[in-house]
N, C-alpha and C positions, 0 to 999 in steps of 0.2 A: 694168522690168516683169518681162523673164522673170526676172530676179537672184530676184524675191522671190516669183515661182512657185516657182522651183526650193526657196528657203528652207520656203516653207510646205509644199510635197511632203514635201522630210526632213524637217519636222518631224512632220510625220504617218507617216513610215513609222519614226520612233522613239515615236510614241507606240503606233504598233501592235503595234511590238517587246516595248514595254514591258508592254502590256495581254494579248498572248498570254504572258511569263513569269508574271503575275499568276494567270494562269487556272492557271498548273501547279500552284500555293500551294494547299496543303490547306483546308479549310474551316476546321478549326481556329487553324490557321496567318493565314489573312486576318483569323477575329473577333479576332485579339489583335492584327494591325496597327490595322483597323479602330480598336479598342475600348479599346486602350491607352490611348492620348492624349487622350479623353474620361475615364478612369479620373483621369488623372493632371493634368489642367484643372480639377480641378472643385474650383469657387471657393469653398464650404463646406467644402472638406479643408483648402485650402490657406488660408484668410481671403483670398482676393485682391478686389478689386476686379474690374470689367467693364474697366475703363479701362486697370488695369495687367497683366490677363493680355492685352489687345489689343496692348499694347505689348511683351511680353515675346517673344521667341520659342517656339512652340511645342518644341523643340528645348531650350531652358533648364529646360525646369521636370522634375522627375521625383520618383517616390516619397518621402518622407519628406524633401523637402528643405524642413528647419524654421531653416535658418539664421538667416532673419530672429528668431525666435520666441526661439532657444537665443543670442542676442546680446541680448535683451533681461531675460532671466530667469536665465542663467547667474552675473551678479554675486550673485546672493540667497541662491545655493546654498554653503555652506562645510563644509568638510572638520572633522571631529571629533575630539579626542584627546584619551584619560583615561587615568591615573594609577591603581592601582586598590594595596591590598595586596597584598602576594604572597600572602597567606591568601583571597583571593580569587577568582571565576571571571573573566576578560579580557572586555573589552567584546566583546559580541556571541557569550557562551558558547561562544567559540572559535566562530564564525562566520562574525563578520565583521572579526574582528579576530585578529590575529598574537600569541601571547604573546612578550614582551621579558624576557630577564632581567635587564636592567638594570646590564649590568656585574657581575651579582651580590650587587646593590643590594638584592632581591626586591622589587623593584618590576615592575608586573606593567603592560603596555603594550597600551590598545588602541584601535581606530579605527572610526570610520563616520561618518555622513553627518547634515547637519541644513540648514536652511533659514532665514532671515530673513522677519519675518511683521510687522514694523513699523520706523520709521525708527531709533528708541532703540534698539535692539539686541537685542529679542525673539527667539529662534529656535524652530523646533521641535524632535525629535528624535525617537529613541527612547528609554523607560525600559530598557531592557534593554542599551544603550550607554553610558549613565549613571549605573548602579547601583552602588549604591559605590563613586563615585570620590572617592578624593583631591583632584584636581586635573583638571580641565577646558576644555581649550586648542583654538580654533577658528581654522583659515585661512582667511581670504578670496578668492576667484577672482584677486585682485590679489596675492596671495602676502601680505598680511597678516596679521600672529600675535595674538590676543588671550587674555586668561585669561577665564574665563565663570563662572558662579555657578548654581547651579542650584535654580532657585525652585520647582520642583515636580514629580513625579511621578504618574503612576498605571500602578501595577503590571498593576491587569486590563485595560488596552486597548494596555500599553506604549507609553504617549507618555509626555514631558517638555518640558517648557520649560528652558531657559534664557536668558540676562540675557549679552550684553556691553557694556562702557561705554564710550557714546561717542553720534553724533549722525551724521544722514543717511548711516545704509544702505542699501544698494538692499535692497527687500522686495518681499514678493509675496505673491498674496489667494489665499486661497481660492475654490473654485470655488462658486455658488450652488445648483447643481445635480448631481445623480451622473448620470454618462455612460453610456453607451449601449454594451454588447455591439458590438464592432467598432468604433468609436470609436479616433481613432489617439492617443496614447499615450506621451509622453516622461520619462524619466529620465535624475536626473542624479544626480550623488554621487560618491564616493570610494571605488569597488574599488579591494581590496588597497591602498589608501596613494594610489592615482591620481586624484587630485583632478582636479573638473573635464569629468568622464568623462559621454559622452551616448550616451545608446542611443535607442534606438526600438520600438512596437510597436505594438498593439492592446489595447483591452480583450477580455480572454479570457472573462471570465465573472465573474457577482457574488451576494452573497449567500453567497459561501463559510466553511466550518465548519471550520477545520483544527482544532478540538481546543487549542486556545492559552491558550482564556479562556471564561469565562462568557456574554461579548460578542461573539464572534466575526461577522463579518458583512464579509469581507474582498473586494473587489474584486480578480480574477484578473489579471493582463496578464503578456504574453509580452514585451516589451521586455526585453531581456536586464539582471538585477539577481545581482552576486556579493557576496563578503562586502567589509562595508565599506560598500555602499548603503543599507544600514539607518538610517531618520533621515533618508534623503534623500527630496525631491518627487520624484511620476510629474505630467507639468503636462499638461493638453489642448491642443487646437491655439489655444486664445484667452492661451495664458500663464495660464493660474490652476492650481491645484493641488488637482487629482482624489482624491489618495490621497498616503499617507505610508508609505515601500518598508520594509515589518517583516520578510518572512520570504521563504525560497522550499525549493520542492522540489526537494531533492538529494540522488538515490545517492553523485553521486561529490563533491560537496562543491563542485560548479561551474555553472554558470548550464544547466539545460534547458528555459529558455522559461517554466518556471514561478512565477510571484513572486507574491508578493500585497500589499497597501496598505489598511492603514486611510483609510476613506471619508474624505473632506472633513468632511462633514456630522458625524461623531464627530467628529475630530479638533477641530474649530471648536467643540464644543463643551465637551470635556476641556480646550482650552486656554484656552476663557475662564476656567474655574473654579480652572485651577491659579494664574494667573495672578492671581486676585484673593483665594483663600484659598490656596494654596499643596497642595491637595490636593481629590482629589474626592468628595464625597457624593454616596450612589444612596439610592433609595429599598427601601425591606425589607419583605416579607412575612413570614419565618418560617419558614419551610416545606421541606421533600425534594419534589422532583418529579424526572418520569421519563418518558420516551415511548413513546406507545401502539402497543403492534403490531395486527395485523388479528387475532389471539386475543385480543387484551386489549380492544376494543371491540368483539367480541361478546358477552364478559364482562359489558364494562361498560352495552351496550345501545343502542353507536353504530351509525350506518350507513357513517362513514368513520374511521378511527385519526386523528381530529386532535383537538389539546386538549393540555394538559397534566396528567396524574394525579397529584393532592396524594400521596405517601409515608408523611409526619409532617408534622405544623405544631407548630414549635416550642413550648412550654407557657411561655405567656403573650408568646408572640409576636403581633403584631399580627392574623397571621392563624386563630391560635386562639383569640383572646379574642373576634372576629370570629366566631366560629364556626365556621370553617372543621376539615375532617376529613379526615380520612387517605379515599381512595379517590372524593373528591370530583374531578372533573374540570372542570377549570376551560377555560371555551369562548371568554369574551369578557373584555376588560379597559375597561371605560366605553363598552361598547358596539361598541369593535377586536375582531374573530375574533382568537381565538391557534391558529395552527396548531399550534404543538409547545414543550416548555420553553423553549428559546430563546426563542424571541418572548417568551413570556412577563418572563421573566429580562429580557431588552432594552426592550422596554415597561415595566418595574417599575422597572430599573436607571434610565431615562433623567429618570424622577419624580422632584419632593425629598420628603427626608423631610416629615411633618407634613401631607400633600396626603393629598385623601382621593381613592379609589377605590372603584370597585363591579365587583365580579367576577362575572359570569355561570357559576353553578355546575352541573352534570347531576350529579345525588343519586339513586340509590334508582329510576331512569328519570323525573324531574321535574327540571326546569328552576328555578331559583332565581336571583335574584341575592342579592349579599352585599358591605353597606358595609362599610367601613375606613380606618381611618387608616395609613398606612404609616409604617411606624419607620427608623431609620437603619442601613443596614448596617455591623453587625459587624465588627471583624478574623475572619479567617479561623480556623479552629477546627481541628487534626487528631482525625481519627476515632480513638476508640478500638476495640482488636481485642477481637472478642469469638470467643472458643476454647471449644469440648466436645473432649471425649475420653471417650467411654462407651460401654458397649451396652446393648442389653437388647433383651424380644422386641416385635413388630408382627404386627397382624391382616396375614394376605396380600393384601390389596388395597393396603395401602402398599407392598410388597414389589412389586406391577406395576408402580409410578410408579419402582423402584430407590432407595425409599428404609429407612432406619430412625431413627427418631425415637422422643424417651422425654420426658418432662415436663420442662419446666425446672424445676422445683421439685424434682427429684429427680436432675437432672445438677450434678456436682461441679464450683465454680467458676460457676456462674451463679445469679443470684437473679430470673430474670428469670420474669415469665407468659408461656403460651405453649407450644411442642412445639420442643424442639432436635433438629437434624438431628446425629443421631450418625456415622452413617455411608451414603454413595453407591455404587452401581453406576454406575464408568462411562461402562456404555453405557445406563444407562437413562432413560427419559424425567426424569427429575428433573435430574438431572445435564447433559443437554443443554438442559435451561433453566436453566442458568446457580445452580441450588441446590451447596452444598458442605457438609462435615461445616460443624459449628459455626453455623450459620444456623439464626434462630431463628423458626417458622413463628407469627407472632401472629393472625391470622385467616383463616380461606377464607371467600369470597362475602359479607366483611363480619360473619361472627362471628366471636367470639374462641374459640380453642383450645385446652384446656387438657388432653385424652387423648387417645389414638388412637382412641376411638369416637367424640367428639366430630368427630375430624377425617375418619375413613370416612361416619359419617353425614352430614355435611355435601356431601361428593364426592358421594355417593350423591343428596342432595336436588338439587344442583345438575342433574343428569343427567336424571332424572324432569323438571323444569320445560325439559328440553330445551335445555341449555347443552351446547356442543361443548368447554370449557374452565372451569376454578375459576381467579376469580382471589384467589391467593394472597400475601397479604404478609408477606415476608419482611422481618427484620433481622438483616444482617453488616454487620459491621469499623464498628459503630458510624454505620451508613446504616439506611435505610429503604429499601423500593423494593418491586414486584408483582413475579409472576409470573404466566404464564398456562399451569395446568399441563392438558394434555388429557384430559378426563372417558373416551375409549374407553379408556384404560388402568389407570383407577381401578377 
């Protein structure tokens, strides 16, 4: 009896020992003991079960420990290797690939990352990994070598398919859903020639615009992605596949947390299409467009700069046989808000051709809609440059804006209607809106131009009806596009 008085005493004067060091522990210091191991239990990060975190030790489990997850998806994932001409750029535009000189062969070597997406030997990839090659040879996790064939491309979202032959490979789905900012985040692929390679992260952000493509709309994650990951899956914590690792931002040519991945939701559905025509159709308007700044929808007679503002519509493009017109700002597509050309572009592109649409136009301060048939896009078209070299004289109110302009019917080398900007100041308000010599001014506030009086009285009327800005359309290098130039300096 006393034995186990005595036991129960020490054991209370070590709990008491132990509850005054506690109290020394900063406040901060306790919420991360505290707060850690609920962080790091919780059965929606982890997929676990009630039954098997009961069974596991508390002590076993810790942050991103996706073992189970990265054993059952890592067979799907294979390493990529192309052949290209030596007259060629190396897979992943020196990227994510190593150029080879082949012994001197000019054979030109490069590498990245792809995926198995069915049992037959389907993969994904990147187009930009794939682009002219040669020759296209895929490892398996199991150190298996195969040749592959590549059934289709698309250039504007950079995916690819390819084809290996054979029967029961592990594959992997796509996800049903796009993830969630904070969202935890796994890649795999083949940095630098490392096959096999798994990192970890979060979704960093989504919705992103890097300037790549027409379609941009890339999911952020910080999961560390080098060259060579391109073509590879980012999977969620359920094993499906979030996004396809295309790019990332880099000073120094190495992982700083920043990468990005075409959605699921694209990808699933550029690689149905490739996959059954061997390339993809969008659907076509016709049209230049351009985004609104906060002068260009007071111009135009908005209360927010959202919309997209038609430029030109192609002559006899769907959207000008339509009726559609230069300065028309397009608000809705079947009744979807378009916040900005993007959307727009993304919403049109994701259409087939021969589908019709009605586009929600603001005309003139009036609201319209406008049916269509959408046509098929195009191959891609280079601009042509359009160059003045002239002078001559301007009423001084042009001279406020820092510009000088002469008729294009009398500038050497253009046959165009219109006012050509012969020459800029600058520092003058024209110039810091994006105007240059050779730009050719076809209408302010919706009239057309064709003298310098025409174009001072027009400034001038704009101002009177109490506009803060003219908007201005301009044509260079074989574009369209506004400007919104400020009426206090006219």
């Amino acid at each position: 009896m006393a034995r186990s008085v005595k036991t129960k005493n020490s054991r209370a004067r070590r709990l008491t020992a132990a509850l005054a060091a506690l109290s020394s522990v900063s406040v901060l210091s306790l919420a991360a003991i505290v707060m850690e191991p609920v962080a790091l239990h919780h059965p929606n990060a982890l997929g676990w079960n009630a039954a098997a975190q009961a069974a596991t030790p508390p002590a076993a489990a810790e942050p991103g420990d996706f073992a189970g997850i990265v054993a059952r998806v890592k067979p799907a994932v294979i390493s990529v290797r192309v052949e290209l001409d030596g007259t060629q750029q190396t897979a992943d535009d020196g990227q994510d690939g190593s150029p080879d000189s082949g012994g001197g062969s000019g054979v030109m070597i490069g590498q990245g990352s792809g995926f198995f997406i069915s049992a037959d030997g389907y993969a994904v990839t990147n187009n930009h990994v794939v682009d002219h090659a040669k020759l296209v040879e895929v490892t398996t996790n199991d150190g298996q070598n195969y040749s592959a064939k590549v059934v289709g491309t698309d250039p504007k979202t950079d995916l690819a398919l390819i084809k290996v032959e054979g029967s029961d490979f592990p594959h992997v789905n796509f996800a049903d859903e796009r993830p969630r900012v904070g969202n935890w985040v796994i890649a795999i692929g083949n940095p630098y020639g490392l096959g096999g390679t798994v990192t970890a992260g979060i979704v960093s952000a989504e919705g992103r615009d890097i300037g790549a493509g027409p379609y941009d709309d890339f999911i952020q994650i910080d999961a560390p992605i080098n060259r060579g990951n391109s073509g590879g899956p980012a999977f969620d914590v359920n094993g499906d596949v979030i996004g396809v690792n295309t790019a990332i931002f880099s000073p120094s040519g190495g992982s700083v947390g920043i990468g990005f991945d075409i959605p699921a939701d694209t990808a699933k559905a550029v690689i149905a299409e490739l996959k059954d025509k061997g390339h993809v159709t969008r659907g076509w308007l016709g049209i230049q467009q351009q985004q609104i700044t906060p002068d260009m929808a007071d111009s135009l007679g908005l209360k927010q700069a959202k919309g997209a503002l038609i430029d030109e519509a192609e002559p006899n493009g769907p959207a000008a046989k339509a009726g559609v017109k230069p300065g028309d700002v397009v608000t809705a597509v079947d009744g979807t808000a378009i916040n900005d050309p993007r959307e727009l572009a993304q919403k049109i592109g994701k259409m087939a051709p021969g589908s019709s649409a009605t586009l929600t136009v603001l005309r003139d301060g009036a609201m319209q809609d406008i049916s269509l048939t959408l046509g098929t896009m195009p191959a891609d078209r280079p601009p042509e440059v359009v160059a003045a070299n002239d002078s001559g004289s301007v009423p001084p109110n042009e001279q406020n804006l820092g510009l000088l302009i002469a008729p294009a019917s009398k500038v050497a080398g253009t046959d165009q209607k219109g006012m050509v900007v012969v020459a800029v100041d600058p520092n003058g308000e024209a110039a810091q809106h994006g105007l240059s010599a050779g730009d050719i001014i076809l209408d302010v506030g919706g009239k057309a131009v064709s003298n310098a009086r025409d174009f001072r009285q027009d400034l001038m009327s704009l101002r009177k009806e109490g506009k803060s800005a003219a908007l201005v359309r301009i044509q260079s290098g074989g574009t369209t596009r506004f400007v919104a130039l400020p009426l206090d300096h006219a």
